[in-house]
mmCIF file of the C-alpha atoms, coordinates in Angstrom:
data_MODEL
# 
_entry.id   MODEL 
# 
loop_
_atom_site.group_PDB 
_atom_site.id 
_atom_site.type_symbol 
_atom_site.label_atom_id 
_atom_site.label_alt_id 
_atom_site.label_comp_id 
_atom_site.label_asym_id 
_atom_site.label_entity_id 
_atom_site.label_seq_id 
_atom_site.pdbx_PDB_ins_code 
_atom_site.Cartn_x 
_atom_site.Cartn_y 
_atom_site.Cartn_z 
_atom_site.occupancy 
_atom_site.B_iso_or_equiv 
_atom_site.pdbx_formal_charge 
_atom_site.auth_seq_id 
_atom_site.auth_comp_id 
_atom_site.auth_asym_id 
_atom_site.auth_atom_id 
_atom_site.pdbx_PDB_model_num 
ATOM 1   C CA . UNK A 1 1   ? 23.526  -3.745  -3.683  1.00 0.00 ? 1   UNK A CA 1 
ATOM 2   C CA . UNK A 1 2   ? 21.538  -0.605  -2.636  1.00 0.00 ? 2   UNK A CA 1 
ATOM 3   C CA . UNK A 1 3   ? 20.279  -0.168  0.804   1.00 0.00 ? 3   UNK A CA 1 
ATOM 4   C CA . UNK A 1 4   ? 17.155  -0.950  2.646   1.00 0.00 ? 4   UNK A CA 1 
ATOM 5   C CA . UNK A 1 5   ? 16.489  2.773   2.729   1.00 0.00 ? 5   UNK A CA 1 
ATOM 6   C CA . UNK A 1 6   ? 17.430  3.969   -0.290  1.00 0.00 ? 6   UNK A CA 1 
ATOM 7   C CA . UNK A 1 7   ? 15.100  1.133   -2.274  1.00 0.00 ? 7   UNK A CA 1 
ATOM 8   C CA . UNK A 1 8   ? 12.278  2.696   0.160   1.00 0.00 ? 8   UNK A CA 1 
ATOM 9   C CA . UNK A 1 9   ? 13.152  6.133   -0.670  1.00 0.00 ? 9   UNK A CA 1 
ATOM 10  C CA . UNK A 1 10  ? 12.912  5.344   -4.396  1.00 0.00 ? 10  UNK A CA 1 
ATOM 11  C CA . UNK A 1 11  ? 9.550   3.968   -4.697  1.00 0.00 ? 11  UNK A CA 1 
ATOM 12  C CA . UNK A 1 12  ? 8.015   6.341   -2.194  1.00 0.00 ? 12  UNK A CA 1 
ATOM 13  C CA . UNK A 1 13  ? 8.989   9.783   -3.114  1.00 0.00 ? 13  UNK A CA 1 
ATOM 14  C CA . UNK A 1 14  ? 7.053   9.544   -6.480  1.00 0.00 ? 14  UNK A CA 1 
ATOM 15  C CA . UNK A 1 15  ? 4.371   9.432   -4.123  1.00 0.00 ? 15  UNK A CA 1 
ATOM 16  C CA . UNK A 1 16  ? 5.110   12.337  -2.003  1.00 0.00 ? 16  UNK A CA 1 
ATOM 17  C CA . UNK A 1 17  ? 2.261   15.459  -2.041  1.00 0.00 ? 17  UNK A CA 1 
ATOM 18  C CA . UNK A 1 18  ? 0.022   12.880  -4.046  1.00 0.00 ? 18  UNK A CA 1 
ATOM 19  C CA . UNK A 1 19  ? -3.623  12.419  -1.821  1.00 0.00 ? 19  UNK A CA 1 
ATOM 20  C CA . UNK A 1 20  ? -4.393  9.340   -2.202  1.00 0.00 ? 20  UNK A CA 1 
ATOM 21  C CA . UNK A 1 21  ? -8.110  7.810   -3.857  1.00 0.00 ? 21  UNK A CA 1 
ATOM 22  C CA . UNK A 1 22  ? -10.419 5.250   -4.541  1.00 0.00 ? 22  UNK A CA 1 
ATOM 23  C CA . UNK A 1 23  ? -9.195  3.536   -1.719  1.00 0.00 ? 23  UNK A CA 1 
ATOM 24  C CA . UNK A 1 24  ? -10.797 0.177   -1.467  1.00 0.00 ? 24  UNK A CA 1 
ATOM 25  C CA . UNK A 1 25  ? -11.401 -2.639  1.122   1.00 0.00 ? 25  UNK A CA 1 
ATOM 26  C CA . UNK A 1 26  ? -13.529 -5.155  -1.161  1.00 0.00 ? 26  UNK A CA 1 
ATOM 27  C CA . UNK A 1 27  ? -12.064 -8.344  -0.162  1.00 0.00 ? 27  UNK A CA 1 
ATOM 28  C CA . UNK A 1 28  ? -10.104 -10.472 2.637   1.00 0.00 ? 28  UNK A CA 1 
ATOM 29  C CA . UNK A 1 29  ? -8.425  -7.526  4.795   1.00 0.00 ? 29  UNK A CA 1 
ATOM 30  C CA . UNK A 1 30  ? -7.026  -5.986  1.318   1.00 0.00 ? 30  UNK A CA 1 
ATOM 31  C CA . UNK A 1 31  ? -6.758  -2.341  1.027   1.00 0.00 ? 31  UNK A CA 1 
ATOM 32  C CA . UNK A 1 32  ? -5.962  -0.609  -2.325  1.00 0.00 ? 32  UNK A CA 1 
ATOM 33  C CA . UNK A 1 33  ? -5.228  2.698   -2.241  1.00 0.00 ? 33  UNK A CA 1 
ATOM 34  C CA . UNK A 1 34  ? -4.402  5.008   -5.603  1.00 0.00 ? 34  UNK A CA 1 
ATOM 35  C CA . UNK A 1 35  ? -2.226  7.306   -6.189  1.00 0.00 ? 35  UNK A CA 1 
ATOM 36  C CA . UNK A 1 36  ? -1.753  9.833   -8.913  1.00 0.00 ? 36  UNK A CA 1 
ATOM 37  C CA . UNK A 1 37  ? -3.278  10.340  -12.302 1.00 0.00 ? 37  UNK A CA 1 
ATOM 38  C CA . UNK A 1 38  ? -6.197  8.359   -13.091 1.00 0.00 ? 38  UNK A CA 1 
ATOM 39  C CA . UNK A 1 39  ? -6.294  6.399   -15.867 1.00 0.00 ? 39  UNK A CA 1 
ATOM 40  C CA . UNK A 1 40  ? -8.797  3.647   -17.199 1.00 0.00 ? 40  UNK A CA 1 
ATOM 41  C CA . UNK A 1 41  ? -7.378  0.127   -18.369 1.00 0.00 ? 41  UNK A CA 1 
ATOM 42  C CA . UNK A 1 42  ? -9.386  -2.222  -20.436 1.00 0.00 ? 42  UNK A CA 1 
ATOM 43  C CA . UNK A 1 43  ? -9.373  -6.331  -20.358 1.00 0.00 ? 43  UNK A CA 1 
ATOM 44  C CA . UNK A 1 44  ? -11.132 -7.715  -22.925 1.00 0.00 ? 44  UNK A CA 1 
ATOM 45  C CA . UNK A 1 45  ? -13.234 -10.839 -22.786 1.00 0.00 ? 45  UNK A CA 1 
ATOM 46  C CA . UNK A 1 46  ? -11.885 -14.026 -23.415 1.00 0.00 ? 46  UNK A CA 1 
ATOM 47  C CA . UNK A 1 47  ? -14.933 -15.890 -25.568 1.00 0.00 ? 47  UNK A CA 1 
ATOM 48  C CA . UNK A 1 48  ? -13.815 -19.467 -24.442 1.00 0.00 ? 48  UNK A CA 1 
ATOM 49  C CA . UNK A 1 49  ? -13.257 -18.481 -20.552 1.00 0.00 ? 49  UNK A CA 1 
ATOM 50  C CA . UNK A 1 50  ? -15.216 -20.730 -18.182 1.00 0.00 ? 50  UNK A CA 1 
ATOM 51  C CA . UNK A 1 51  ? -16.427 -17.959 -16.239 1.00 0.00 ? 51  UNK A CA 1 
ATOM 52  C CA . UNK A 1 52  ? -19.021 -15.425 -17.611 1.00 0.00 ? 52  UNK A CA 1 
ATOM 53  C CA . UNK A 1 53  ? -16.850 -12.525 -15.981 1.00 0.00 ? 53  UNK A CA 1 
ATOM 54  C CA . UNK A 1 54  ? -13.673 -13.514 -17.893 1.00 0.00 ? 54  UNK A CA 1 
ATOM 55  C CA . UNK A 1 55  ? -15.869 -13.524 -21.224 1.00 0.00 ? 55  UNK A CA 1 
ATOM 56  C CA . UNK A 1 56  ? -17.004 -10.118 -20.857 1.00 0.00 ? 56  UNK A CA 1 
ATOM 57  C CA . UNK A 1 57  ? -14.966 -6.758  -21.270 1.00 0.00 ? 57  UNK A CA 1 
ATOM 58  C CA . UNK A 1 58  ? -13.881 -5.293  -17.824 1.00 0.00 ? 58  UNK A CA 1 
ATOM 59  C CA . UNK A 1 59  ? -12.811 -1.670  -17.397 1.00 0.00 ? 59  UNK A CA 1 
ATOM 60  C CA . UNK A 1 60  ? -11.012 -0.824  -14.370 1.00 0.00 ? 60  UNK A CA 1 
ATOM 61  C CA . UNK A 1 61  ? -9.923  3.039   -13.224 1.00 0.00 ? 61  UNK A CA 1 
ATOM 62  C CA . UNK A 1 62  ? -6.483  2.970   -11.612 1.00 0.00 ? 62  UNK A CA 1 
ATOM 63  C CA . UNK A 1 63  ? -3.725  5.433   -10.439 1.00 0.00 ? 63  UNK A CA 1 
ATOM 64  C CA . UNK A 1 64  ? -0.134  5.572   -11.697 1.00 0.00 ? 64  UNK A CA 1 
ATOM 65  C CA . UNK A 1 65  ? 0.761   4.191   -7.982  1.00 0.00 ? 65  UNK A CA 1 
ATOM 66  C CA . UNK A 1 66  ? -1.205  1.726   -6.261  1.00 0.00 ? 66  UNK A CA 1 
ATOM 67  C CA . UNK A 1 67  ? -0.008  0.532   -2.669  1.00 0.00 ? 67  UNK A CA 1 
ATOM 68  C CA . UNK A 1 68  ? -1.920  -2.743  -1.631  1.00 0.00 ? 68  UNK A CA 1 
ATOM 69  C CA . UNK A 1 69  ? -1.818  -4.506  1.741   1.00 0.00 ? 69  UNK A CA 1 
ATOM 70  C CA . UNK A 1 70  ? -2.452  -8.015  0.701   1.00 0.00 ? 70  UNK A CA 1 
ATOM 71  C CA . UNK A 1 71  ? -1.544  -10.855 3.367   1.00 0.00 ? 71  UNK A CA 1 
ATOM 72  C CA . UNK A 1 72  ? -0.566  -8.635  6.442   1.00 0.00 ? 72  UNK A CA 1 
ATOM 73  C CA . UNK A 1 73  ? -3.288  -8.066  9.348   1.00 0.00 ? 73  UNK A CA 1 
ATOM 74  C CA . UNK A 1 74  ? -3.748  -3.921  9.986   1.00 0.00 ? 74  UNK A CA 1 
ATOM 75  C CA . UNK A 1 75  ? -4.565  -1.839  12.723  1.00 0.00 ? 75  UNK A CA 1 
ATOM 76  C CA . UNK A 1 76  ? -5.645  1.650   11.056  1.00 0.00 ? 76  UNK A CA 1 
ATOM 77  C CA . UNK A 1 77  ? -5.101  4.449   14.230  1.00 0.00 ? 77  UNK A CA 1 
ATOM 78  C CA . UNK A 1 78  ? -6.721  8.306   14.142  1.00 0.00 ? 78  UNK A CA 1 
ATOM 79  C CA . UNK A 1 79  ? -4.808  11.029  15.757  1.00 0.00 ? 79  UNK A CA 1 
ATOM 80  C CA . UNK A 1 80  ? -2.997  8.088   17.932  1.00 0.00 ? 80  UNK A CA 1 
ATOM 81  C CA . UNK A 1 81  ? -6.287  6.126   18.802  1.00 0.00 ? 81  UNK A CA 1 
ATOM 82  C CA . UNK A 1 82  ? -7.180  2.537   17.274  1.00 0.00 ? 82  UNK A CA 1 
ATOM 83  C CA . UNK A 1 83  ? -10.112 3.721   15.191  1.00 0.00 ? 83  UNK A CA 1 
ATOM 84  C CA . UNK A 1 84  ? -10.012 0.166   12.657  1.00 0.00 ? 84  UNK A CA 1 
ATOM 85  C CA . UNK A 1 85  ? -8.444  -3.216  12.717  1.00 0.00 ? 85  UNK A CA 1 
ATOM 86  C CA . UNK A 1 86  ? -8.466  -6.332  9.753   1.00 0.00 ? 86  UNK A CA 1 
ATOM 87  C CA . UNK A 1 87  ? -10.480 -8.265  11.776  1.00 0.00 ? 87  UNK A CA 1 
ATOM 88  C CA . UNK A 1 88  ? -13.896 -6.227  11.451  1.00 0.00 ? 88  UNK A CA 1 
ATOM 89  C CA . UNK A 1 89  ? -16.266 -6.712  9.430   1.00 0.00 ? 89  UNK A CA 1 
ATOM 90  C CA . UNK A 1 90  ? -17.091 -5.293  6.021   1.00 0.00 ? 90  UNK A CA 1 
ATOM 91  C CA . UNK A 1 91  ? -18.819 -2.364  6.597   1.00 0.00 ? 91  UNK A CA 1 
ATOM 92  C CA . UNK A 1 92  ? -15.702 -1.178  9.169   1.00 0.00 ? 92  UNK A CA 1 
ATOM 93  C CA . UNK A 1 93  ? -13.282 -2.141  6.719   1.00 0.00 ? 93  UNK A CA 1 
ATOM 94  C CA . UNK A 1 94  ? -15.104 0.454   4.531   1.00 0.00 ? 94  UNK A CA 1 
ATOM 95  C CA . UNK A 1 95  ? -15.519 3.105   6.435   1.00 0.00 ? 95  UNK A CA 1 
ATOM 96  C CA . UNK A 1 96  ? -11.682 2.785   7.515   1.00 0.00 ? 96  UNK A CA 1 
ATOM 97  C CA . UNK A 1 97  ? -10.692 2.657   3.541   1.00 0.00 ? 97  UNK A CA 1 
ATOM 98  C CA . UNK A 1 98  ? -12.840 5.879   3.708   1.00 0.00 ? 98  UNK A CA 1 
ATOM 99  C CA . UNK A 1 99  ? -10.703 7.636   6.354   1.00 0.00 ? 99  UNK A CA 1 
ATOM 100 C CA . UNK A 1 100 ? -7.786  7.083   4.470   1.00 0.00 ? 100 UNK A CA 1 
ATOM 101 C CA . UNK A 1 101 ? -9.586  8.522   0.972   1.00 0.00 ? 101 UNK A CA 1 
ATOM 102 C CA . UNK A 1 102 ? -8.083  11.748  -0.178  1.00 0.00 ? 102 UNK A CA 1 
ATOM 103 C CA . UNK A 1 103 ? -4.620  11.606  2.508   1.00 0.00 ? 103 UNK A CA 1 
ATOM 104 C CA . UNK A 1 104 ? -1.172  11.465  1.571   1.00 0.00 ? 104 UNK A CA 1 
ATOM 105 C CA . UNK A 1 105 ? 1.537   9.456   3.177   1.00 0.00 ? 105 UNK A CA 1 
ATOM 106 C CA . UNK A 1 106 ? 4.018   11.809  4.975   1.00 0.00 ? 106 UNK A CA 1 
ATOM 107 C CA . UNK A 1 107 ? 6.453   9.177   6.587   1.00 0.00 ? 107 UNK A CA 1 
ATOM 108 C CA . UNK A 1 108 ? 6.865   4.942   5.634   1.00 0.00 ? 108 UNK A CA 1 
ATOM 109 C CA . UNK A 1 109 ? 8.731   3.848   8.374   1.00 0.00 ? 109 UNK A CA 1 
ATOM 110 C CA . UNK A 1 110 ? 9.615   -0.021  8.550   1.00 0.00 ? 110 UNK A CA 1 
ATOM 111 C CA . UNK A 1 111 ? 10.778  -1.545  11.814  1.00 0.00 ? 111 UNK A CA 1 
ATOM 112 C CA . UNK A 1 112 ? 12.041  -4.759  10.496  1.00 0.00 ? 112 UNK A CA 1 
ATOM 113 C CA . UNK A 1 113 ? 12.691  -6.311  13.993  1.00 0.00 ? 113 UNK A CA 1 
ATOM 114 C CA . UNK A 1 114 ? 9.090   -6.522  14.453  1.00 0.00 ? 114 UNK A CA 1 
ATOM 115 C CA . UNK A 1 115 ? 8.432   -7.031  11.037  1.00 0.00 ? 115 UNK A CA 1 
ATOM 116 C CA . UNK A 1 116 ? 5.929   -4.304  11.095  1.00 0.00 ? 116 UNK A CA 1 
ATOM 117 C CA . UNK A 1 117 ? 5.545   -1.067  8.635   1.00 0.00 ? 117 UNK A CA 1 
ATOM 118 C CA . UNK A 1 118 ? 3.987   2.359   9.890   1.00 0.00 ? 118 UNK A CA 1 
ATOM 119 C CA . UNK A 1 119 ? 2.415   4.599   6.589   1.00 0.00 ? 119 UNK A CA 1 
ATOM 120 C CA . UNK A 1 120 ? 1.918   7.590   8.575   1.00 0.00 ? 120 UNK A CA 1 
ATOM 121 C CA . UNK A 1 121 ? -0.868  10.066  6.626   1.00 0.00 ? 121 UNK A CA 1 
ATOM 122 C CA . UNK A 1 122 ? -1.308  14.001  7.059   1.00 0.00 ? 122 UNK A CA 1 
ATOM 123 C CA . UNK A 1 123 ? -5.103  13.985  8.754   1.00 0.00 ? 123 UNK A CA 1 
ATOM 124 C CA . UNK A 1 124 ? -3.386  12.082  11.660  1.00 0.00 ? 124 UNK A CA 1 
ATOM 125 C CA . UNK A 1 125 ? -4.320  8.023   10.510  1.00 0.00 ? 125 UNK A CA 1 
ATOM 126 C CA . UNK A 1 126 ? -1.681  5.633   10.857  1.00 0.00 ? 126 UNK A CA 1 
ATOM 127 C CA . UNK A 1 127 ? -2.048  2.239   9.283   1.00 0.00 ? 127 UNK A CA 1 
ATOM 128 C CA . UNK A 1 128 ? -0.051  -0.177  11.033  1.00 0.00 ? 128 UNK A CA 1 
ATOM 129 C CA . UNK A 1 129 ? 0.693   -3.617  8.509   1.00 0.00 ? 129 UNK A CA 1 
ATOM 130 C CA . UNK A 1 130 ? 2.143   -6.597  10.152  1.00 0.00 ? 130 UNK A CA 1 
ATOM 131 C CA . UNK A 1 131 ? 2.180   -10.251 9.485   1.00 0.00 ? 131 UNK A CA 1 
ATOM 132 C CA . UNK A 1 132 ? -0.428  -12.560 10.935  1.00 0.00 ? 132 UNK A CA 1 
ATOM 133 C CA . UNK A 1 133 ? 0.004   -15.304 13.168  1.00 0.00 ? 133 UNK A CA 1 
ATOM 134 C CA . UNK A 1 134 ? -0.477  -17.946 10.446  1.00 0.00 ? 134 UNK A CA 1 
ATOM 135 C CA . UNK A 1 135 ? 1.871   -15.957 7.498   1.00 0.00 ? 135 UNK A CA 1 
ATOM 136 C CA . UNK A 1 136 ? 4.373   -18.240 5.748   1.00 0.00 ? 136 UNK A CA 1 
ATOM 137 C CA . UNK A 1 137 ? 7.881   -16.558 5.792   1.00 0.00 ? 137 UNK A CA 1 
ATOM 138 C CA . UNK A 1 138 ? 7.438   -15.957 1.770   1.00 0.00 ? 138 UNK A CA 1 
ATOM 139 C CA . UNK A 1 139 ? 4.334   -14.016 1.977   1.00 0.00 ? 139 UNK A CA 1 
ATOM 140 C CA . UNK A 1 140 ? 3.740   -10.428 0.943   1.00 0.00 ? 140 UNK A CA 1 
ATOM 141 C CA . UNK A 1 141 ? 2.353   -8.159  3.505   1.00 0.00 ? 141 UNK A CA 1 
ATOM 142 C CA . UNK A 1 142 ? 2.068   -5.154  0.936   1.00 0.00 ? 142 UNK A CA 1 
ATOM 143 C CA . UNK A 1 143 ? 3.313   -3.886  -2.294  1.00 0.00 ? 143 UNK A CA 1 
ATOM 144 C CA . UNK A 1 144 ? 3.588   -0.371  -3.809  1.00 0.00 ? 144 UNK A CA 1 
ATOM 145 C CA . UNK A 1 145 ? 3.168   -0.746  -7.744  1.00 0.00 ? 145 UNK A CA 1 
ATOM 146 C CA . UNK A 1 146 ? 4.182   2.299   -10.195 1.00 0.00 ? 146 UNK A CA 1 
ATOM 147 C CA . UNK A 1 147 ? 6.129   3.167   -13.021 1.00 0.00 ? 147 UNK A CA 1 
ATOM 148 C CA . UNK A 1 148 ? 6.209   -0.890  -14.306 1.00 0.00 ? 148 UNK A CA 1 
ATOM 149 C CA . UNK A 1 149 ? 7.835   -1.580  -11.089 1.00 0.00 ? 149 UNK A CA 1 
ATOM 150 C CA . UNK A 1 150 ? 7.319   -3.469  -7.229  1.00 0.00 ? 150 UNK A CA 1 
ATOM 151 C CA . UNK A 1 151 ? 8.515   -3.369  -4.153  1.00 0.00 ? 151 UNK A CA 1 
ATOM 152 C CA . UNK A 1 152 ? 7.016   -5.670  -1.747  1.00 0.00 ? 152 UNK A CA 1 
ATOM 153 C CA . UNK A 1 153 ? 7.333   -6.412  2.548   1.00 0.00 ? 153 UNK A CA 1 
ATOM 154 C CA . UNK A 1 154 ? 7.743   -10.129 2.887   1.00 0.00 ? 154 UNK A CA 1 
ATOM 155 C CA . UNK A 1 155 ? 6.616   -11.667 6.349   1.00 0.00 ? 155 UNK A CA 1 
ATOM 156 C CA . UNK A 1 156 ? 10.235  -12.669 7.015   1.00 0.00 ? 156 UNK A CA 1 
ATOM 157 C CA . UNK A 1 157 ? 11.004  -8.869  6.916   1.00 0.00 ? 157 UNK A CA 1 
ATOM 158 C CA . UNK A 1 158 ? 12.968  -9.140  3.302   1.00 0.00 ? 158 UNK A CA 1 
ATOM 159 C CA . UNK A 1 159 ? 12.072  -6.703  0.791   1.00 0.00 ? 159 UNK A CA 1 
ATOM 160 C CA . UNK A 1 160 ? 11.473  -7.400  -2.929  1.00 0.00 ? 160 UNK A CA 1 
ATOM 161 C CA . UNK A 1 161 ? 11.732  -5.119  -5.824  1.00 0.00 ? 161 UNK A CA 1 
ATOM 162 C CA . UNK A 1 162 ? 12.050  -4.731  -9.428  1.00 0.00 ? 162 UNK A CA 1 
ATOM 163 C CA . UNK A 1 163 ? 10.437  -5.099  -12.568 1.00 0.00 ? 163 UNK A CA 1 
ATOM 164 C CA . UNK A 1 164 ? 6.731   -5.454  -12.050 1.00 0.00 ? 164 UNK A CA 1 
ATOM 165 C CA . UNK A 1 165 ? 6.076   -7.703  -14.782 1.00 0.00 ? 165 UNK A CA 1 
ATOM 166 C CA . UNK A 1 166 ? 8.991   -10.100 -13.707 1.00 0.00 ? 166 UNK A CA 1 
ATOM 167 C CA . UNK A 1 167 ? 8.617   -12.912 -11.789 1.00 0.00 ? 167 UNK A CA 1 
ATOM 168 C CA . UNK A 1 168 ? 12.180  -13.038 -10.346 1.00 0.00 ? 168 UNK A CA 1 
ATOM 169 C CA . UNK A 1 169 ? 12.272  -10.184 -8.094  1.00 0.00 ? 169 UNK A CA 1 
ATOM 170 C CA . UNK A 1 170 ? 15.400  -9.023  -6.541  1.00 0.00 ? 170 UNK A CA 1 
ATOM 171 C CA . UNK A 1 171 ? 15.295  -9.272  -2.377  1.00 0.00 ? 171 UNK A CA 1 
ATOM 172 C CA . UNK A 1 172 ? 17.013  -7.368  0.055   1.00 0.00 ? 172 UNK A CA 1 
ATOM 173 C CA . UNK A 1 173 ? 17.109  -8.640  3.870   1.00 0.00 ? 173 UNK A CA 1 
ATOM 174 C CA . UNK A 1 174 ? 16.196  -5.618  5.976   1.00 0.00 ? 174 UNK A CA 1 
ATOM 175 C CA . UNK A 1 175 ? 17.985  -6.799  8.935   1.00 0.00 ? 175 UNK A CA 1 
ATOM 176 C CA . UNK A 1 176 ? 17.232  -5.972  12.483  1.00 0.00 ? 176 UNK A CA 1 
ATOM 177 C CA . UNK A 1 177 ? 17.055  -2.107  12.400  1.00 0.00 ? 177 UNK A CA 1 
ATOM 178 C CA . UNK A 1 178 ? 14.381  0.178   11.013  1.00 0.00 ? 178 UNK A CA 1 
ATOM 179 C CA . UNK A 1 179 ? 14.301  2.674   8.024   1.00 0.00 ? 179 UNK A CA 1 
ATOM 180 C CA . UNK A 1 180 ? 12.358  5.817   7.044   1.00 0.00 ? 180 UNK A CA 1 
ATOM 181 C CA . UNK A 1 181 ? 11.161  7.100   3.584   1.00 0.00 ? 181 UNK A CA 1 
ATOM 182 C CA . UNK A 1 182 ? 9.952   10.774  4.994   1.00 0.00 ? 182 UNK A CA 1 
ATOM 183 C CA . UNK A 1 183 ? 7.643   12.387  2.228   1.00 0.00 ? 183 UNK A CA 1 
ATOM 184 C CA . UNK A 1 184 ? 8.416   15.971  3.285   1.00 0.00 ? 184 UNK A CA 1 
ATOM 185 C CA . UNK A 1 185 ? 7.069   17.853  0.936   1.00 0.00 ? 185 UNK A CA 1 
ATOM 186 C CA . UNK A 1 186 ? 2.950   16.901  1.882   1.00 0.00 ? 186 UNK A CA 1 
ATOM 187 C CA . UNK A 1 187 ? 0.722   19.670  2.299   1.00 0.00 ? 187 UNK A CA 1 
ATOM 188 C CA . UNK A 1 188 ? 0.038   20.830  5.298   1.00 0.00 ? 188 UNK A CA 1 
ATOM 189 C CA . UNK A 1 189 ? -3.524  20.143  6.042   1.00 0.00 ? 189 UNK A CA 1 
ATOM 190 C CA . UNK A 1 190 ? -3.960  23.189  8.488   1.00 0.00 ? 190 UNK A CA 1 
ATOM 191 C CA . UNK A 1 191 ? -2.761  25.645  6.648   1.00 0.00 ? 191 UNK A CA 1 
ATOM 192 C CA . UNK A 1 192 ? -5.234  24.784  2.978   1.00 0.00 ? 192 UNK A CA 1 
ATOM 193 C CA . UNK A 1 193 ? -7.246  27.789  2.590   1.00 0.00 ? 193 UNK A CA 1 
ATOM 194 C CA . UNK A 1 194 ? -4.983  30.423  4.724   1.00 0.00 ? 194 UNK A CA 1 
ATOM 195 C CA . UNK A 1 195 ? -4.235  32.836  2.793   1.00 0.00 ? 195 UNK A CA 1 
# 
């Protein structure tokens, strides 16, 4: 069975030197954020559906990678100061979805003792995911979708991964001891523009 830190490694380093966009916080404390090439995917209407939303055609824009934080509560920290948190209200959630717009990750670090995971970005934010108070040990804190596969933080600290479109996942316990996915290879955001 491969390691805690090589499944990290292998579905973040697709991400590495990719900025991330249309990052969203629409709903709940969810935040989407893209990664990649955009593409647009299509769901057509269902004629029967009970809902007037499911009849109609839907169009959606969306990256090759996605990472979501679903069911895990956030603190989102600017050059080492707590700038956002889940807890506020829509308009903050926004404006901290638009801090993050147009970073990439440099370093996922996930400190499985505390059940917590650090996405450390290049403009100095740090978005700190952790379960709530009232998570059930099952519950996914955050996924990171691409290439038709998942890999998701569980509240209990287990990881989950494989194919996205299968509903048995493999899991992996992380244990009590942290692991690293370092993205070395982001750009520098001091140095754009020197020539």
């Amino acid at each position: 069975m491969p390691s805690p830190q090589f499944i990290l490694n292998s579905y973040f380093r697709p991400l590495r030197s990719l900025p991330c966009w249309l990052v969203t916080a629409e709903y709940g404390s969810w935040i989407s954020l893209h990664f990649g090439e955009p593409r647009l995917r299509i769901r057509e209407g269902t004629p029967n559906a009970p809902l007037r939303s499911m009849r109609q055609r839907a169009v959606f824009v969306e990256g090759d990678f996605l990472i979501w934080i679903e069911m895990g509560e956030w603190e989102l920290f600017q050059d080492k100061k707590l700038a956002f948190h889940s807890e506020q209200r829509r308009a903050y959630l926004r404006r901290a979805a638009t801090n993050l717009d147009g970073q990439q990750i440099k370093q996922v670090e996930v400190v499985a003792k505390k059940r917590e995971t650090h996405f450390t970005f290049d403009f100095g934010s740090e978005l700190i995911v952790r379960p709530t108070a009232e998570a059930k040990p099952e519950e996914p804190l955050w996924h990171v979708y691409g290439k038709h596969r998942c890999l998701s933080m569980l509240a209990n600290g287990n990881l989950e991964y494989g194919p996205s479109r299968n509903k048995i996942l493999k899991r992996i316990r992380a244990g009590n001891y942290s692991f690293t996915a370092k993205l070395n290879n982001a750009v520098d955001p001091h140095s754009v523009g020197r020539q």
